[in-house]
C-alpha atoms as one frame of an Amber mdcrd trajectory, in Angstrom:
protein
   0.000   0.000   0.000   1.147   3.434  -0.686   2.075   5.914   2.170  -0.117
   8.311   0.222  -3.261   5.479   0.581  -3.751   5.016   4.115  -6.334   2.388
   5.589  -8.254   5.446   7.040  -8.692   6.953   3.893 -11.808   4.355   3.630
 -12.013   2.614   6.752 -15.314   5.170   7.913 -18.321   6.736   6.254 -17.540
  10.778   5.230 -20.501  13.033   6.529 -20.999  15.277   3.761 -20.134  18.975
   4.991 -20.507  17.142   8.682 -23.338  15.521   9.975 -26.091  18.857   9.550
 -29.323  18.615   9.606 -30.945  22.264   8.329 -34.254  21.664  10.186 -32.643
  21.161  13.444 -30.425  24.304  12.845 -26.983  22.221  11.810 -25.660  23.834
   8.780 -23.192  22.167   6.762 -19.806  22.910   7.201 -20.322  24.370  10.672
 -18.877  23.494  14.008 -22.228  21.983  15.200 -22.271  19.552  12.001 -18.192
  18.708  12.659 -19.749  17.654  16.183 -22.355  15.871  15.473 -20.127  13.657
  12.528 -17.697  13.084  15.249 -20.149  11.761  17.965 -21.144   9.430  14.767
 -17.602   8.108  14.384 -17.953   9.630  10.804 -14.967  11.093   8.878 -15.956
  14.791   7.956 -15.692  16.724   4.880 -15.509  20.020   4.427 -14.921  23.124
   1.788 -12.720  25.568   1.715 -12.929  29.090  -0.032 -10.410  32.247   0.293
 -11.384  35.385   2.582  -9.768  38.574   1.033  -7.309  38.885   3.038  -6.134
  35.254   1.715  -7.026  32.942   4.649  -8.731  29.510   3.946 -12.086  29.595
   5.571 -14.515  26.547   5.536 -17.587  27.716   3.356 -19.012  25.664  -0.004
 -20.385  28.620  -1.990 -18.320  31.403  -3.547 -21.655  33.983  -1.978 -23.044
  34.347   0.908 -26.604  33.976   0.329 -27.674  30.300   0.765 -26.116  29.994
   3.770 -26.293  33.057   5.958 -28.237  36.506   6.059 -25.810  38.254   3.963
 -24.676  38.893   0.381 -21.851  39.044  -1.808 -18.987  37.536  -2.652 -16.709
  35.478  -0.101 -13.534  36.532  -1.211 -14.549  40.040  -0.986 -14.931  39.913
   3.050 -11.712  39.355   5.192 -11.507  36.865   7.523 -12.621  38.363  10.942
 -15.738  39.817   8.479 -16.248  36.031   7.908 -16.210  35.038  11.235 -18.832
  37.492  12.503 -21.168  36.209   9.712 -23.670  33.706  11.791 -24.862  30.566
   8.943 -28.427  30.979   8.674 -31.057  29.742  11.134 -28.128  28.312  13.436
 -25.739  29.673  16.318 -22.672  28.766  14.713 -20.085  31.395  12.397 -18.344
  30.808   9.293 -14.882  29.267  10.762 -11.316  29.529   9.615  -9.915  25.718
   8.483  -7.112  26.021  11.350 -10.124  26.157  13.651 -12.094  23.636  12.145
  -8.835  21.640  12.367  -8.246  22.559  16.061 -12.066  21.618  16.699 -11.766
  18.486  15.143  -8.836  17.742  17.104  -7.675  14.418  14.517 -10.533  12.660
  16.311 -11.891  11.330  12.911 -10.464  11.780   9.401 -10.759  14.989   7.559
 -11.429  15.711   3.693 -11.093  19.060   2.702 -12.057  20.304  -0.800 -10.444
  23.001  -2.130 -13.228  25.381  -4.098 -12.065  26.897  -7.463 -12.804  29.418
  -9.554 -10.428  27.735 -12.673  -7.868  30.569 -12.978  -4.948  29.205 -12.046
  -4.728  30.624  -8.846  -3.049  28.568  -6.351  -3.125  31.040  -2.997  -5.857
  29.741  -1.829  -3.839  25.594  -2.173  -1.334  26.963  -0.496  -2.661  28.438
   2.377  -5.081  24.860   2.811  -1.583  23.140   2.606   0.098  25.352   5.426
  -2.727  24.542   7.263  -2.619  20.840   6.736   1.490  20.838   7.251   0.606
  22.131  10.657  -2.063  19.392  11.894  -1.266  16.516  13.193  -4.297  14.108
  12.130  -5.768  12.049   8.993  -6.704  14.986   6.357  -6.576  14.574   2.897
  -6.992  17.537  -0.068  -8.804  17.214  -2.882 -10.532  19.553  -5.705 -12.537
  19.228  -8.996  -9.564  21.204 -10.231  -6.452  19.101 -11.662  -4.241  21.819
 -11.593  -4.659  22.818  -8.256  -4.106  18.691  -7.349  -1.293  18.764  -9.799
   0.288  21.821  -8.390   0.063  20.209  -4.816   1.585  17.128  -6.126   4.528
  18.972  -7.762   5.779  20.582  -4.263   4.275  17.998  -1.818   7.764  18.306
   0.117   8.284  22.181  -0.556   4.761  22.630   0.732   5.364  19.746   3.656
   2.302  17.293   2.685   4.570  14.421   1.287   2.360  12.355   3.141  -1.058
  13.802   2.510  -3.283  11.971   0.332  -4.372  14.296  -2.540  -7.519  13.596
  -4.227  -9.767  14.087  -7.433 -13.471  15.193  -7.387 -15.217  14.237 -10.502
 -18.082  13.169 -12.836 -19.155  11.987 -16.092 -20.528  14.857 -17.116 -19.348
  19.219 -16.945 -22.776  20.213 -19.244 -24.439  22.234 -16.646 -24.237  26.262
 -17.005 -24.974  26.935 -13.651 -21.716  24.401 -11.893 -18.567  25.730 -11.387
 -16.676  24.182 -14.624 -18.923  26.685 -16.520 -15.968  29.148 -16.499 -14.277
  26.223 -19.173 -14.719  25.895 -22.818 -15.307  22.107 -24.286 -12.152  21.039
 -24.351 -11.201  21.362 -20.752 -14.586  20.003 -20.118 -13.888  16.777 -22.040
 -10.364  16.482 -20.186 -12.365  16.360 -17.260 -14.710  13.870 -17.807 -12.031
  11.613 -19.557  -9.827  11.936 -16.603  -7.137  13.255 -19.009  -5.036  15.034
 -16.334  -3.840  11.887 -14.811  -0.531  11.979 -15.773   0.103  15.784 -14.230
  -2.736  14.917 -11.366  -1.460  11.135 -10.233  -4.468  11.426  -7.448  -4.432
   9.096  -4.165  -7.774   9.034  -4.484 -10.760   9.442  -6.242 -14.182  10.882
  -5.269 -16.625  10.505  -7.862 -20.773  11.155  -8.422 -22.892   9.035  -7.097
 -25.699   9.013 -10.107 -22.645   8.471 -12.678 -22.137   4.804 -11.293 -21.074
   2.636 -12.637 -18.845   4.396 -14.987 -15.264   3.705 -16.667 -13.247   5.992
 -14.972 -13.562   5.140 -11.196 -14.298   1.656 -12.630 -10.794   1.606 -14.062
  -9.259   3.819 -10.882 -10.001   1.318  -8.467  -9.783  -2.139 -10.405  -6.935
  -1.413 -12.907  -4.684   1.526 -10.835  -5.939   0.623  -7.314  -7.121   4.136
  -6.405  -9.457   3.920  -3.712 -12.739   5.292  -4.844 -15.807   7.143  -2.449
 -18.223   8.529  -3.866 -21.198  11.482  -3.405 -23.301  12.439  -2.384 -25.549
   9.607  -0.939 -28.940  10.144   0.497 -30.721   7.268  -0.445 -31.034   3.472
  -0.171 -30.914   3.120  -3.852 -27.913   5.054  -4.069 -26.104   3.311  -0.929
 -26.427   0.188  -2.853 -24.596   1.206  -6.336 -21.976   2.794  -4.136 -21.157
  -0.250  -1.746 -21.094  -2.173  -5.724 -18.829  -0.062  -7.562 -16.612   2.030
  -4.610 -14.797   1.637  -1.412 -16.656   4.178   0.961 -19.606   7.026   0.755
 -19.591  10.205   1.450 -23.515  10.647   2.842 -26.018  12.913   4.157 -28.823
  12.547   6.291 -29.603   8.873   8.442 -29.000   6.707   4.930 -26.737   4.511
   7.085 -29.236   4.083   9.682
């Protein structure tokens, strides 16, 4: 086994965004969902966009709407703006990923997706990787972006996360206007799908859509390369079955395990 494919990499269900629950006022990627995930004995993912002022905070969207009260643009607020900003219907604040990290305390693994915008712009990798050089428990990195996972691969020991599993987030399909990957023209698209970046990306891991299974790519990852393979996000019984046939662990929400 590689150093770079530890057993805990799949040896526990990943709450998706922590174990939240909107109605009882646990919003995902909050310190009340990191709780509940690790009274569960589940790993935890989480998300990670940049504040202005270039620290890694643990938010999914690049605006503030969804989730809290306010508006705009994450990137636009600095960090202590951030952390005044209460997640909607909830007691909890957006956190910095140090003090997610410090909260989590390496009780359970962590997965930590790094958000991009597709421009190249690796400040926001680097500052997740200083973060992960200085914590001492199971965390992994991992982004829909290859060059950002390439990058990280590149300086693993410049960066000092020789020995943190890096990951790929993927699908079969980058059609929809309204995702992320909207930003790239056809080509890039088809790279992505086709899991051309391999050779620059050489992922630990793979993390790969639930409602694409089965599917060639994570098929191949896991039987022909021996890349462990988890896969989101699960909510149902029908899609807990295709994922305990074609991967090695789920990334869920909700009581799908019960």
């Amino acid at each position: 086994m590689s150093v770079f494919r530890p057993g805990w990499l799949t040896s526990r269900a990943i709450a998706h965004r922590g174990l939240h629950n909107r109605k009882a006022g646990v919003i995902e990627n909050s310190a009340s969902a990191a709780r509940a995930a690790i009274v569960g004995n589940f790993a935890i993912e989480c998300d990670v966009q940049m504040s202005a002022d270039g620290e890694a905070v643990v938010f999914h969207d690049f605006t503030l709407e969804r989730l809290t009260g306010a508006t705009g643009r994450v990137d636009q607020l600095t960090t202590q703006q951030l952390m005044q900003t209460t997640l909607r219907n909830s007691a909890d604040r957006v956190m910095t990923l140090h003090d997610f990290c410090t909260l989590i305390d390496r009780r359970v693994p962590l997965f930590c997706e790094i958000k991009s915008r597709f421009d190249g712009d690796m400040r926001l990798a680097e500052r997740v990787a200083a973060v992960t050089k200085a914590y001492a428990g199971p965390m992994t990195l991992k982004s829909f972006d290859p060059q950002i996972i390439a990058y990280l691969n590149r300086n693993r020991r410049a960066l000092g996360i020789r020995y943190t599993p890096l990951g790929i987030v993927a699908q079969s399909f980058y059609d929809d206007p309204h995702d992320e990957w909207s930003v790239l023209d056809e080509e890039a698209r088809y790279g992505l799908a086709n899991f051309l970046h391999y050779r620059e990306t050489v992922p630990d891991f793979l993390s790969y859509c639930v409602d694409d299974l089965p599917d060639a790519v994570p098929f191949l990852c896991r039987s022909g390369i021996g890349i462990p393979v988890m896969t989101w996000t699960v909510r149902t019984s029908e899609q807990l079955a295709i994922a305990r046939k074609w991967t090695d662990q789920v990334i869920f929400e909700g009581s799908v395990l019960d």
